[in-house]
N, C-alpha and C positions, 0 to 999 in steps of 0.2 A: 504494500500500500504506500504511494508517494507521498510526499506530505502537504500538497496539497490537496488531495483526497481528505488525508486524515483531520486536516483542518473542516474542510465543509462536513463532514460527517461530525464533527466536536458542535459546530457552528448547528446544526440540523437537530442534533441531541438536546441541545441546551435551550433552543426556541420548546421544543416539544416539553421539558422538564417547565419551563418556567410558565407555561398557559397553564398547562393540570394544574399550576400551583393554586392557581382564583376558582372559588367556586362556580359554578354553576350560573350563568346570569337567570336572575329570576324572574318568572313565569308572570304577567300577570293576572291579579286576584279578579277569580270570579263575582261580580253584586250579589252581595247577599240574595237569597229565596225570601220574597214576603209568605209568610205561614198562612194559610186559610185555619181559622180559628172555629166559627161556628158557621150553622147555615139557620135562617129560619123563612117559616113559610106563613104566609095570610091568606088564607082566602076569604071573600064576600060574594053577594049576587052578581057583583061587578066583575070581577079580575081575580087572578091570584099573582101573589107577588110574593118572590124567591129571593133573600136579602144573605151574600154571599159574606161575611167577615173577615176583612186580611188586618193584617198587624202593617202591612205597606202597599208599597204602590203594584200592580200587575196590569199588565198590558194581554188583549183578551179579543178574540177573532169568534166569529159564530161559521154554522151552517146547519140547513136542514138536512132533515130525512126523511123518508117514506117509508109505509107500512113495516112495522106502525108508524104514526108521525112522531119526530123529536126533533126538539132545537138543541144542538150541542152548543155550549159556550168554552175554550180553550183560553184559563189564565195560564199565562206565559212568563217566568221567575217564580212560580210557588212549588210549596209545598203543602199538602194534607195535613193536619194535627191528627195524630193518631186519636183522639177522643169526640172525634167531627163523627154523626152518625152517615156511613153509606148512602143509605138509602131511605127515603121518604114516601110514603103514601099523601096523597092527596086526594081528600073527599071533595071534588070540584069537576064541573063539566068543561072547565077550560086546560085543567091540568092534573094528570092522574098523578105522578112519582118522578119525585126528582134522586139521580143516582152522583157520587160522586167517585172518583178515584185518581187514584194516580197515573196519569197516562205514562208520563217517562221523568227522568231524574229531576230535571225544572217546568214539567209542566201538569197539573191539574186541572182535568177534565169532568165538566158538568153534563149530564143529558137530562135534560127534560120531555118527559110523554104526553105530547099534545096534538092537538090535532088543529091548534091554530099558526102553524107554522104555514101554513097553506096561502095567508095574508099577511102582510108586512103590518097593517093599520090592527090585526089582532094579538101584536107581543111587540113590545120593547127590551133595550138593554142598554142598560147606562151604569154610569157609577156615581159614588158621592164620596168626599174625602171630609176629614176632622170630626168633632165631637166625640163623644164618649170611645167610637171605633174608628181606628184611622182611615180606613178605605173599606171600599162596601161596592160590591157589584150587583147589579140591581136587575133582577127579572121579572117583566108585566106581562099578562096574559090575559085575552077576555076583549071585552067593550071599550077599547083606549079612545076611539075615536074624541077626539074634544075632550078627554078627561083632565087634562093636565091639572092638579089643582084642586081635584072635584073631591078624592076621595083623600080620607087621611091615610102619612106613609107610615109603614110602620118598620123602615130604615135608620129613623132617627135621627137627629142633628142636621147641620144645616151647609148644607155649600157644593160648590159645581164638582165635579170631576167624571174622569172617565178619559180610557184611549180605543182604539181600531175598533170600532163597530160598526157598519154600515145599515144603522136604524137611524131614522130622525122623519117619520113621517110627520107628525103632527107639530104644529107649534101653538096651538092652542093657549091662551092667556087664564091667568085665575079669574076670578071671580070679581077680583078686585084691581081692574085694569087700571083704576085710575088712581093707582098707589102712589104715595109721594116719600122719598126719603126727608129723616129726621131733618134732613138742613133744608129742608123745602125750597128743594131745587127743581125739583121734575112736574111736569105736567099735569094738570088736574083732570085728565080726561081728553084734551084738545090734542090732534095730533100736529106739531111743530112743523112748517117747511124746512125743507134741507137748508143750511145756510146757504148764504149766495157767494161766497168761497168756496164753494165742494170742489168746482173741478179745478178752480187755478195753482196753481204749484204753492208752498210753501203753511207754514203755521196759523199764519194772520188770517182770522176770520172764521177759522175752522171751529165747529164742536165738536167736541172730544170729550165723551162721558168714563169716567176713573169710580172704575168699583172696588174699595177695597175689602177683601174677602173676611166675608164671615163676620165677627159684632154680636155682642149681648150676650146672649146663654149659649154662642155657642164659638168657644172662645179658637177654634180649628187648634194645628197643631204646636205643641207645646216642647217646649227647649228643655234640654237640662236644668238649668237654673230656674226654671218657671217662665223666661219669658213665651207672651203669647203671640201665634199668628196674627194673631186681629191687630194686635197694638201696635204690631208695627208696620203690617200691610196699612193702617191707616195714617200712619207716620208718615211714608213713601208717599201714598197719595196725595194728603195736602199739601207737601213739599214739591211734590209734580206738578199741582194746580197754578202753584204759584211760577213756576217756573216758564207753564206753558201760556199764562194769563200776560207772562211779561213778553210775550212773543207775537200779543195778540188773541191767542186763543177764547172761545169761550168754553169753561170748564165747568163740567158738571159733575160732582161726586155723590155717588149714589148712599154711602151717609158720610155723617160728618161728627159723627159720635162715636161711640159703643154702645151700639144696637144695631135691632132687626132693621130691616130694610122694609120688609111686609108689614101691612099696618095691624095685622096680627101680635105682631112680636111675635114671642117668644111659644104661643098658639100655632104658627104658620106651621106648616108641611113641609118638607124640604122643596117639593115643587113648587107649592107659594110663595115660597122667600124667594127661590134665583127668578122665580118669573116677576117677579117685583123689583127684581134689577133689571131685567130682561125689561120689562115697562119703561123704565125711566129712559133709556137710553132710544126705544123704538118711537116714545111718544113725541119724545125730544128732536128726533129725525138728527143724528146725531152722524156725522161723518164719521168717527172711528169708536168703537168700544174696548175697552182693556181693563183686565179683571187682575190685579196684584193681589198676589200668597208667594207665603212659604213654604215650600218642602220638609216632608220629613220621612226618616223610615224609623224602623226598629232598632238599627243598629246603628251607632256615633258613625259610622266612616263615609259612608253617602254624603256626598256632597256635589255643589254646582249648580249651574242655571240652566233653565229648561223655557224654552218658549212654545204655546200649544197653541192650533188652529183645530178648524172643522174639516175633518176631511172632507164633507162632499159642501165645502161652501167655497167661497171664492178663492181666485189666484189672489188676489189682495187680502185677503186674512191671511194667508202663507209669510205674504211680504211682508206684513207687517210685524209678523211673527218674529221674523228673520231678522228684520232691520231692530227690532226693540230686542232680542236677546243678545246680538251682536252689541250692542251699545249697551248692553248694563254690564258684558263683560270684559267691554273696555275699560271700566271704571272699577270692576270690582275686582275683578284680574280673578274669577271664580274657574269651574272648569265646565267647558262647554260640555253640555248634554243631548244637545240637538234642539232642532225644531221637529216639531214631534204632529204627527197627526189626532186629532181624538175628536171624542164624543161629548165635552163637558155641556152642560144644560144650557151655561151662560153664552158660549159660540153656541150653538146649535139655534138658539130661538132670537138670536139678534139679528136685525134685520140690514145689518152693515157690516164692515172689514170688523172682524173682533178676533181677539188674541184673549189667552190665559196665562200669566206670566209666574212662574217657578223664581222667583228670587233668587233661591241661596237655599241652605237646607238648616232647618232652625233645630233640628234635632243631631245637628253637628257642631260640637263644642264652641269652634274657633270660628264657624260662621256666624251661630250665634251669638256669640260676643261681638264680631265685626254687625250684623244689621240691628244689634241693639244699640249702637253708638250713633252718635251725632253725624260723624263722619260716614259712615256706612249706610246711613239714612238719604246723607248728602249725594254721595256717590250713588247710591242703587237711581234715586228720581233726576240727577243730572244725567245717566247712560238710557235712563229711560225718555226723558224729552229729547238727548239726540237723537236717540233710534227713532221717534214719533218723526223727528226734522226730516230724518233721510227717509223715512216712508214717505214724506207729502211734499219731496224736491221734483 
């Protein structure tokens, strides 16, 4: 062997010794599985309704089947609780037995045995996030047409959510169409012309109704330390208001306290309340709508900003999706989550560009710390009037 041979062979050895020396580069961590906890069922003359319990968020696809008829619903990051019961009878002409299982390692699989899958206008599916259970998938059966509103839920608590479903037939108003929030901003009944800004480019002139999520008894989600969704999605908002009013804007915030939005209060249905936000902004003929919360899961390490539209609504609720979550993560420097497709109540029944906007995750130490601050309050409604700016350049 010559020596320069033995040289590159020394030289070949020694690259090879000194990489085995570093571990492993690491893998990244799968999101946590949100747990499905309980399931319960209501029936009446009207509907039956199927209220799924997760401890977090799950993202969720339907399809039918025939003979027999069943609506499958597929969450997507769960897990089963081993103490959830299988399977379900139902004494109802709309819905015989609801079954659950574990399809595969992250996903949980529902079937429903009905025979109103046959119509899109006789079964919905939605979800609803905060209060007493963090997230809730939501299955109606029966005489929906025009119900929204009619009957009481027995989901509980109060506020939009929901992702991939392709139900939204109906948009039916409560009872109390001519609901007004506590700051008695909205409409008494009268439906508003569009401003005379809609179609020119920029801020000035525009309406812009700012819902901050949730108020009163039903405080959404809660932080390590205690703080709440509400207080400070209503934090963001007034600080927005002000921001977009110095631009010209006219601002309307669907409250302006801690409280319901329904003239119900704290009475209202969970369809009551969002469609009494859902009022204020359709009555007002509002060029944009934008619904601020916070995120949370079960576990501290979720974290980031998330912006949601209506899948089957417009290309401009996308954009605007896109342009407001881009801009609050300029500011916030959080970690993008996407722009995300869903089903929430509050896109689904507005009758203009609307967005759902994921903040920050308040059920993560160090975020909640940053949007309970001054500065964090500053930053989330400054990244939020730029993103509005670049939506309506």
């Amino acid at each position: 062997m010559n020596v320069s041979f033995r040289w590159l062979f020394f030289f070949v050895f020694a690259a090879v010794v000194f990489f085995l020396s570093f571990p492993a580069f690491p893998t990244a961590q799968a999101a946590p599985l949100a747990q499905i906890k309980n399931v319960r069922v209501h029936a009446d003359k009207e509907k039956v309704r199927i209220v799924v319990d997760a401890d977090g968020e799950v993202d969720y696809k339907s399809m039918t089947l025939a003979s027999p008829g069943r609506v499958v619903v597929d969450l997507s990051g769960a897990r089963l609780s081993p103490s959830v019961a299988k399977s379900q009878k139902i004494e109802s002409q709309f819905a015989t037995k609801v079954r659950l299982g574990q399809f595969d390692s992250t996903t949980v699989r529902i079937v429903v045995e009905t025979e109103m899958y046959k119509s899109s206008s006789n079964y919905d599916v939605f979800s609803l996030e905060g209060g007493p259970v963090p997230y809730r998938v939501v299955m109606d059966f029966g005489n929906l047409s025009g119900s929204a509103g009619s009957s009481a839920s027995s989901a509980g608590g109060t506020s939009s959510g929901g992702s991939n479903i392709d139900f939204g037939h109906e948009t039916g108003s409560s009872d109390d169409s001519g609901s007004s929030s506590d700051g008695g901003q909205s409409s008494s009944g009268m439906t508003r012309s569009r401003s005379q800004s809609s179609a020119a480019p920029g801020i000035d002139g525009k309406r812009i109704v700012l819902d901050p999520g949730h108020g009163g008894s039903d405080t959404g989600a809660i932080g390590p330390t205690g703080v709440t969704e509400k207080s400070i999605a209503l934090r963001i908002a007034k600080r927005l208001k002000t921001l977009l009013e110095a631009e010209g804007a006219e601002v309307i915030l669907t409250r302006t306290e801690d409280t319901e939005v329904s003239p119900k209060k704290a009475k209202a249905t969970d369809v009551e309340e969002l469609q009494a936000r859902c009022d204020i902004a359709n009555q007002n003929s509002a060029d944009i709508f934008l619904s601020i919360h916070l995120d949370a899961f079960s576990g501290p390490e979720a974290h980031g900003t998330t912006g949601y539209y209506y899948e089957m609504g417009s290309a401009d609720s996308t954009r605007l999706a896109d342009c407001v979550k881009r801009g609050v993560l300029r500011r916030l420097g959080t970690l993008d989550r996407g722009t995300k497709p869903c089903a929430f109540y509050v896109c689904r029944h507005t009758d203009m560009p609307a967005m759902l906007l994921e903040t920050a995750f308040v059920s993560n130490p160090r975020e909640e710390q940053m949007m309970n601050s001054e500065e964090g309050v500053e930053n989330a409604a400054q990244g939020i009037a730029a993103g509005i700016a670049e939506y309506f350049q």
